[in-house]
C-alpha positions in Angstrom: 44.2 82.4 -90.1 44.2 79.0 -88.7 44.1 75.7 -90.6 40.6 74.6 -89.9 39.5 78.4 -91.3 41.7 78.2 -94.0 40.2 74.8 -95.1 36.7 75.6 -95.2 37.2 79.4 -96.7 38.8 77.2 -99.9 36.2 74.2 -99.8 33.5 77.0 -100.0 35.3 79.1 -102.9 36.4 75.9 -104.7 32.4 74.5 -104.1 31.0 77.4 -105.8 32.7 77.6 -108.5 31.9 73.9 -109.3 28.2 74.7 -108.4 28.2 78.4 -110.6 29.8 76.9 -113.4 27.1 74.2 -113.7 24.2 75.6 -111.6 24.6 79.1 -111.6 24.4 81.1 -108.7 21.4 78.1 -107.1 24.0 76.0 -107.6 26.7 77.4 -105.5 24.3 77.9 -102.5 23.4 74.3 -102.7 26.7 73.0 -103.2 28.8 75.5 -101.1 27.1 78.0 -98.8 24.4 76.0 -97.0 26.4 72.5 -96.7 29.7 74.3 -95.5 27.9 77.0 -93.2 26.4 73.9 -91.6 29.7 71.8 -90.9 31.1 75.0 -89.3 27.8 75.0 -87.1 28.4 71.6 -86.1 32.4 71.7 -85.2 31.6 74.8 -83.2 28.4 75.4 -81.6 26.9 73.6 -79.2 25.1 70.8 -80.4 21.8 71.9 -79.5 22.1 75.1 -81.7 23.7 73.0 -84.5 20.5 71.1 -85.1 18.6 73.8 -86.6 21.0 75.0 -89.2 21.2 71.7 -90.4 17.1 71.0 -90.3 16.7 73.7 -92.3 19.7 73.2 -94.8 18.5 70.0 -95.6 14.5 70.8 -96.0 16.0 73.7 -98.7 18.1 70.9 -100.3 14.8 68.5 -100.1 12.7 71.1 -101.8 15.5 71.9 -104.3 16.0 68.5 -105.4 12.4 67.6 -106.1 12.0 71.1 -108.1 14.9 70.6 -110.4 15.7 66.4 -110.5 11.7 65.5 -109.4 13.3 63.0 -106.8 10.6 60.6 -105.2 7.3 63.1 -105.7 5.4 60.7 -103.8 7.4 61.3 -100.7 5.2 62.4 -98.1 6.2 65.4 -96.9 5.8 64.6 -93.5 8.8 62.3 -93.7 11.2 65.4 -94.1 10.7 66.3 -90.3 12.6 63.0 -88.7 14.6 63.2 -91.8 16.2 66.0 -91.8 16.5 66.2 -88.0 17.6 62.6 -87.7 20.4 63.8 -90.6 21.5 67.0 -88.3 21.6 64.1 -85.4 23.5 62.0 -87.0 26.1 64.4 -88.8 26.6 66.3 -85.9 27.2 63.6 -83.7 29.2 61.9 -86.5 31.6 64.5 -87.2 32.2 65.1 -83.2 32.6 61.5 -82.6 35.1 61.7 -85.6 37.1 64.7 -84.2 36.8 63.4 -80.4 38.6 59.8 -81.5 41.6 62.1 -83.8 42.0 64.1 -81.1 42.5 61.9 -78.3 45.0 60.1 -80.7 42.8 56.6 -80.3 42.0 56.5 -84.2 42.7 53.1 -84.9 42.2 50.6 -88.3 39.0 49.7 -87.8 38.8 53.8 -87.9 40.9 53.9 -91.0 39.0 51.2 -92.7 35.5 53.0 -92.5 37.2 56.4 -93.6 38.5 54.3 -96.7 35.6 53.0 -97.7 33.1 56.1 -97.3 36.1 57.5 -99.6 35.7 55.2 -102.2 31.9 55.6 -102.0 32.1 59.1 -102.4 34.3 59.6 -105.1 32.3 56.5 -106.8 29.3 58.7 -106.6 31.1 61.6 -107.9 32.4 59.4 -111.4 29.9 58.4 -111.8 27.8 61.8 -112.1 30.7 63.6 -113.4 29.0 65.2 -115.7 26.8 66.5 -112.9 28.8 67.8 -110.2 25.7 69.9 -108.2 23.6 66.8 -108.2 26.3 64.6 -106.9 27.2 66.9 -104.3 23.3 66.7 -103.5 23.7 62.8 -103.8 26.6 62.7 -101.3 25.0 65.1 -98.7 22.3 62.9 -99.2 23.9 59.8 -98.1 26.5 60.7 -96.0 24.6 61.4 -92.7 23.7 57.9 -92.3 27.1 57.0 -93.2 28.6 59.1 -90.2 26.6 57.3 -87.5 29.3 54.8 -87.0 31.8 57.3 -85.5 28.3 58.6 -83.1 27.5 55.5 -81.6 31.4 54.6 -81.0 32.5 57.5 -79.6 29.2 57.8 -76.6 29.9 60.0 -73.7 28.5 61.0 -70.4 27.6 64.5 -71.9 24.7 65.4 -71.2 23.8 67.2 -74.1 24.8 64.2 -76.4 22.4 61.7 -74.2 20.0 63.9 -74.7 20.5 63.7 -78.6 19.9 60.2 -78.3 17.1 60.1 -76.8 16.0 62.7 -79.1 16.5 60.1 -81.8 14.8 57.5 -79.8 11.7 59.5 -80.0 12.4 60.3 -84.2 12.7 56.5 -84.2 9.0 55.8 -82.4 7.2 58.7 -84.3 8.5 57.4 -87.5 7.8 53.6 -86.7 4.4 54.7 -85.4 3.5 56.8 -88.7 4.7 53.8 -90.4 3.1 51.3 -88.8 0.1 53.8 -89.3 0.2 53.4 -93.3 0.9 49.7 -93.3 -2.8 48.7 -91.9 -4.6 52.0 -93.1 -2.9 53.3 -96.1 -1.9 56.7 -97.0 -2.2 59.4 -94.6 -4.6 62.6 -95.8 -1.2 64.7 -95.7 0.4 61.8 -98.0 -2.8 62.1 -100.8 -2.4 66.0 -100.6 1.5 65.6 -101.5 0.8 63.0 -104.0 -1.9 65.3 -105.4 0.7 68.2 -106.1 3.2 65.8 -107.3 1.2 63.9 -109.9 0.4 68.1 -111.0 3.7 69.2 -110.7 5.4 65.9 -112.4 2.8 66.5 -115.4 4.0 70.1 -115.8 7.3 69.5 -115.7 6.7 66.9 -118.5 7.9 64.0 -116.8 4.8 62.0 -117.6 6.8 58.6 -116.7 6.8 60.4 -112.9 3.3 60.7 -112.5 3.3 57.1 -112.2 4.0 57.6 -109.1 1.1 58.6 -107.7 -0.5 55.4 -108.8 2.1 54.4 -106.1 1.1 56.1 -103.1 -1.9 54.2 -102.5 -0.2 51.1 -102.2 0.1 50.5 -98.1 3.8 50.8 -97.2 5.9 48.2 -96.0 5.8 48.7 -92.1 9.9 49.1 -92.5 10.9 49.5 -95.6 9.9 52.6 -97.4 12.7 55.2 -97.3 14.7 54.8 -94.5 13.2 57.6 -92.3 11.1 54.1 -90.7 14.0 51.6 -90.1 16.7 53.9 -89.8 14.9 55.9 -86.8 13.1 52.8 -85.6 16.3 50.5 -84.9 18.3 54.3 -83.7 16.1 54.0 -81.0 16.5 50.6 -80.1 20.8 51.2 -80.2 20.1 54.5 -78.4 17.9 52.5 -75.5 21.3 50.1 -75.5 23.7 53.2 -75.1 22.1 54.5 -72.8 21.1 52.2 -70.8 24.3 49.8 -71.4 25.5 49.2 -67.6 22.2 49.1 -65.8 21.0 45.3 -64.1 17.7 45.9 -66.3 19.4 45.9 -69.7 21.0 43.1 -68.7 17.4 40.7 -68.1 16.1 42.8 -70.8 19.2 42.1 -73.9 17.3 38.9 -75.0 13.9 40.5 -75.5 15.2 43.6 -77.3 17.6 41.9 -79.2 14.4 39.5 -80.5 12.1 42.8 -81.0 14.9 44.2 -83.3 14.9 41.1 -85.5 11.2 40.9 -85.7 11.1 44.3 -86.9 14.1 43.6 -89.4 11.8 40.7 -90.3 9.0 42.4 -91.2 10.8 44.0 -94.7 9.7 41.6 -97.7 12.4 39.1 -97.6 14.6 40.2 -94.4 12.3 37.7 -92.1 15.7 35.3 -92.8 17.6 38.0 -90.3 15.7 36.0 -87.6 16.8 32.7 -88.3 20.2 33.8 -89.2 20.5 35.6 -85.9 19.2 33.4 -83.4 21.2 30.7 -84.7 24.9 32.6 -85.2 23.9 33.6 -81.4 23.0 29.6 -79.9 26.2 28.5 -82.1 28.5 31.1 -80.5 27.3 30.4 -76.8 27.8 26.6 -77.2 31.3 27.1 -79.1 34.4 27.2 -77.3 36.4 30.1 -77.6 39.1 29.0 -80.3 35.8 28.5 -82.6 34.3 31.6 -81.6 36.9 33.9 -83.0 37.0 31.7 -86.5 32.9 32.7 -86.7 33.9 35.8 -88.5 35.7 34.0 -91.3 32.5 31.3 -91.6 30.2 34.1 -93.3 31.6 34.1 -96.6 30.8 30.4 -97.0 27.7 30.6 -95.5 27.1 33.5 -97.9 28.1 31.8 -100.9 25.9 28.5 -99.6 23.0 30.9 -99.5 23.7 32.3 -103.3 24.1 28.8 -104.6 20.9 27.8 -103.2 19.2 31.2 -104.2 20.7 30.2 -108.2 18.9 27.2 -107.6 15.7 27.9 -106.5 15.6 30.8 -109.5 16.5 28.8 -112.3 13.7 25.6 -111.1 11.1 28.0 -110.1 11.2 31.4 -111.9 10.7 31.9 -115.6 12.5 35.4 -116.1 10.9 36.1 -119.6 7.3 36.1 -118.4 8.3 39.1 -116.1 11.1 40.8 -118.8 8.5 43.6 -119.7 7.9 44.6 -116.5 11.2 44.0 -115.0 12.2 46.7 -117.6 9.3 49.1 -117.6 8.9 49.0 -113.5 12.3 48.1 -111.9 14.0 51.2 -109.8 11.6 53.5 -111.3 10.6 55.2 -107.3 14.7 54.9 -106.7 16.5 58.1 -106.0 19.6 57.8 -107.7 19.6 58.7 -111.9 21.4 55.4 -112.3 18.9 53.0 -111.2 17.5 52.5 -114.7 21.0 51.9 -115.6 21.3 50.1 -112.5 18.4 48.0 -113.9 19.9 47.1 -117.1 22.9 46.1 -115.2 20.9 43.6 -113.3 19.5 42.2 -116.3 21.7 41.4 -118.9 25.4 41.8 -116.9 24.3 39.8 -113.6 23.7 36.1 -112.5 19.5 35.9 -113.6 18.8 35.0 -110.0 20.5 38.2 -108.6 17.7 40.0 -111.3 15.3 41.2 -108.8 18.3 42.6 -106.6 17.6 40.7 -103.7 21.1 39.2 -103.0 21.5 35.7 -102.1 18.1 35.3 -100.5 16.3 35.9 -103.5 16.2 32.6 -104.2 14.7 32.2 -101.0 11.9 34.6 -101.3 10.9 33.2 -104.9 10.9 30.0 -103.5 8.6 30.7 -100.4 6.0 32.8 -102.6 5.8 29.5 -105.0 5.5 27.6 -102.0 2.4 29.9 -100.5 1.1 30.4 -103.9 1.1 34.4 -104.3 4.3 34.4 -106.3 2.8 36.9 -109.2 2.0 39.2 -106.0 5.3 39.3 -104.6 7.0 39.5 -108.2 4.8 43.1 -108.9 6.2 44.1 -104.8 9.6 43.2 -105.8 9.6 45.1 -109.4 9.0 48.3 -107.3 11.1 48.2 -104.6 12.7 51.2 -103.7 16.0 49.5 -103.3 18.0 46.7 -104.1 21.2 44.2 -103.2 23.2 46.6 -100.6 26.9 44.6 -101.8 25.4 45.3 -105.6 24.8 49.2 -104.4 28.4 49.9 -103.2 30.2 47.7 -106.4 27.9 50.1 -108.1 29.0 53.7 -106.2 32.6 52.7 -105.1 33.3 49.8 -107.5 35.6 47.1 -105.9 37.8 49.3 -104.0 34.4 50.5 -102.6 33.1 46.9 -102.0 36.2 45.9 -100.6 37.3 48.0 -98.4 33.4 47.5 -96.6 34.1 44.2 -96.3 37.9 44.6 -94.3 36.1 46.9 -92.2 32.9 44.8 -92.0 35.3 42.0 -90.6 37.3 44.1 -88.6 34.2 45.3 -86.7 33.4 41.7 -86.4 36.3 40.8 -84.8 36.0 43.5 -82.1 32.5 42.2 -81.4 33.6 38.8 -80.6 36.5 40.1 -78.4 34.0 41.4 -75.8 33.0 38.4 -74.3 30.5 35.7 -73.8 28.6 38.6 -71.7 28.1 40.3 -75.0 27.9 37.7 -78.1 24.8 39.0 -79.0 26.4 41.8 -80.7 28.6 39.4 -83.2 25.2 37.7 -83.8 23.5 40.8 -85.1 26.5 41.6 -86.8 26.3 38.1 -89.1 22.7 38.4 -89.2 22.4 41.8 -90.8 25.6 41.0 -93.2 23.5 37.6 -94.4 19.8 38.8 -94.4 20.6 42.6 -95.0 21.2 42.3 -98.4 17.4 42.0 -99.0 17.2 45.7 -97.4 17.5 48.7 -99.6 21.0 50.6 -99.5 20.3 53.7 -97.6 18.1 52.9 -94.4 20.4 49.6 -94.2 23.6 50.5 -94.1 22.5 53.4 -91.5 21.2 51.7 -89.3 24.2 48.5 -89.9 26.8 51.0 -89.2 24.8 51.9 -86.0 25.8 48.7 -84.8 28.8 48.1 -86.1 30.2 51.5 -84.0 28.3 50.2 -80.8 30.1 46.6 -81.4 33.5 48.4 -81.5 32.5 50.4 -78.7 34.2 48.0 -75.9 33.5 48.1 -72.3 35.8 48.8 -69.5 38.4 46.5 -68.6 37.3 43.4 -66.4 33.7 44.6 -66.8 31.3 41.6 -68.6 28.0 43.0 -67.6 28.3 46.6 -65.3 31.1 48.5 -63.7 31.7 48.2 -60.3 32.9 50.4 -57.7 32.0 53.4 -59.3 29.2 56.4 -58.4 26.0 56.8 -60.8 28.0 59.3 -62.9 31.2 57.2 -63.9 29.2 53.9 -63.9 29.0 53.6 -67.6 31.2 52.9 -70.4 30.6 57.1 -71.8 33.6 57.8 -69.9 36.4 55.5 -71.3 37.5 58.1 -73.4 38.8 60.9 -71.6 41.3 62.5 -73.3 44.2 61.5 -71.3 43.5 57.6 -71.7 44.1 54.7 -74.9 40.3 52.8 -75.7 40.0 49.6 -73.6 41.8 51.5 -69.9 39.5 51.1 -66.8 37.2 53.8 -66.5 38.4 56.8 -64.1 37.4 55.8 -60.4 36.8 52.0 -61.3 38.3 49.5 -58.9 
């Protein structure tokens, strides 16, 4: 029996006895069968037949959840189809990108640093539900897709199965940000009333009153990108998927700046991450007028910056926002459409243990956002958006899961990543720039659709190009001319691409 058999026959046995002992027999196909049956699928099939497997694993887990824990009733259930697709996407390519870098003996720290921290954040998860080890396992396979799509967008390659993945995910990512857009100018879709419909009667019979608030909630328009992440997690995939694919061609090259603006207006259009704009045009204008000595000290300017923007968030809070006129709803409202148990928890935490001006969650530009609703006069309006939010302060989210080790060990790889971004270039300081600008502004985002789509781009920013290349490779035919092939397996990361002069 080989070692890779061996390891998955005792992480199923060991799984189901977890999942029995708490869950009964549901319990061990949720926690063992269908996840383990699905990460054999995607080490060894082809990765057009893994998709299914895992579509449908995840839908069963999806419907499971909502029977048993009532997660987000007011999901519409049409979200589940990019979902879970985009999750068999990501996980597959994930683990293979994972496996491709170990086995061509190129893992490297920056490698190690992201394995640490999904680590802590894992086992974080599991403390903290200890007393539920099925739901946490449910938690974790939740998460840990998104997680994974560092190692897929660092480890591209010329297979044409795997381009075809991405543009799969391009298309998830304009079908979800179409839908989206659809339900922020007209409101809830007839599919999203009918779900609502038998979740208000399903949340009522299962005596979670407190649930059927929910519906209430549906009619609300959603924010264009920033309910779940199925909208800004597929919509920006897309846009790093155009990039990948399209990396070494003369028209990606006149088209970067556009994109690259397209991508923050979209960022900008969540409730308070419009600031991603500013931040990102101006880390990009200060890097291409700074020599290069002060270009490779940018990464160490962000936690002054940061704590700049926190100081002047305190302010702005304690002149301009009187916390006890809101305590009520703070406490009745806050995290109650979250999808983790602990956000009511999470809600006392922010309340009595935390700064008052990190209260509403929003990280150091909360201050900000009170400040600009007082200024435009709707700041009652934006206080009842903000009390519902289906997320909250991404740093405050991992010191939550994986504690400090968690929250540290993000941060060494966060500026690991960033160094490898400004090593590329002046061709290429965008990527550094998006880099800052999501670690300043994407605070304001909720956990799970941010840190998907931020660890997108951190694995395309550590995803250098071939030696002596800025913009395209030269001297090569139409199939080595990209940077897919820098990996074969007989070459170190950063050797001249195979047939390159």
């Amino acid at each position: 029996m080989t070692r890779t058999r061996l390891l998955l026959l005792s992480g199923t046995l060991s799984l189901a006895v977890a999942g029995t002992v708490t869950s009964g027999w549901g319990g061990a196909v949720v926690v063992a069968v269908l996840p383990l049956i699905a990460l054999g699928a995607v080490l060894t099939w082809p990765i057009p037949s893994a998709l299914p497997v895992y579509l449908v694993m995840v839908v069963f887990v999806e419907t499971l959840k909502r029977m048993i824990f009532l997660f987000d009733p007011a999901d519409s259930f049409i979200q589940y189809i990019p979902l879970a697709l985009g999750q068999g996407v990501t996980l597959t390519l994930g683990l293979r990108g994972l496996a491709e870098r170990i086995g061509a003996g190129v893992f490297d720290r920056i490698d190690k640093a992201f394995l640490f921290y999904l680590s802590t954040y894992v086992l974080g998860v599991l403390v903290n539900e200890l007393n539920r080890p099925s739901f946490a396992i449910m938690v974790i396979l939740y998460f840990l897709p998104p997680q994974l799509v560092f190692f897929a967008y660092r480890c591209v390659t010329e297979d044409v199965s795997l381009r075809r993945i991405l543009r799969v995910m391009a298309g998830l990512g304009l079908f979800a940000g179409a839908y989206g857009a659809y339900q922020f100018f007209y409101g809830p879709s007839p599919i999203d009333l009918a779900w609502a419909d038998y979740s208000r009667a399903f949340s009522i019979q299962a005596s979670n009153v407190w649930r059927a608030y929910t519906f209430d909630e549906i009619m609300r328009p959603y924010s264009f990108f920033a309910d779940h992440f199925s909208y800004g997690y597929f919509l920006v995939a897309a846009i790093i998927s155009w990039f990948a694919v399209h990396w070494t061609k003369p028209s990606g090259s006149r088209l970067i700046t556009g994109v690259f603006l397209v991508f923050s207006l979209a960022l900008a259009l969540t409730r308070t991450a419009w600031i991603s704009l500013l931040l990102s045009l101006f880390v990009y204008v200060s890097l291409r007028c700074s020599g290069e000595p002060l270009r490779r000290k940018a990464a160490w300017l962000v936690i002054p910056l940061y704590a700049a923007l926190t100081v002047l968030s305190g302010w702005a809070y304690d002149n301009f926002f009187e916390p006890e006129a809101f305590a009520d709803g703070l406490s009745a409202q806050a995290f109650s459409l979250g999808t983790l148990s602990a956000r009511k928890d999470a809600a006392d935490l922010f309340i009595k243990a935390v700064p008052e001006h990190l209260v509403l969650g929003e990280g150091p530009s909360s201050g900000l956002y009170v400040l600009s609703a007082k200024l435009s006069g709707n700041l009652e309006e934006e206080l009842e958006n903000a009390q519902t939010d289906d997320g909250h302060n991404f740093l405050v989210h991992l010191l939550i899961a994986g504690g400090v080790p968690g929250l540290a060990a993000f941060l060494v790889f966060y500026f690991l990543c960033l160094q490898q971004a400004l090593a590329q270039g002046q061709g290429r300081l965008w990527l550094p720039a998006v880099l800052i600008g999501l670690f300043l502004a994407g605070v304001t985002a909720g956990p799970t659709f941010f840190n998907a789509f931020f660890l997108a781009w951190c694995g395309f920013a550590c995803h250098p190009p071939p030696k002596g290349a800025d913009h395209e490779v030269r001297g090569t035919n139409a199939i080595d001319s990209t940077v897919y092939r820098q990996f074969p397996s007989d070459s170190v990361p950063g050797s001249a691409v195979e047939g390159a002069e």
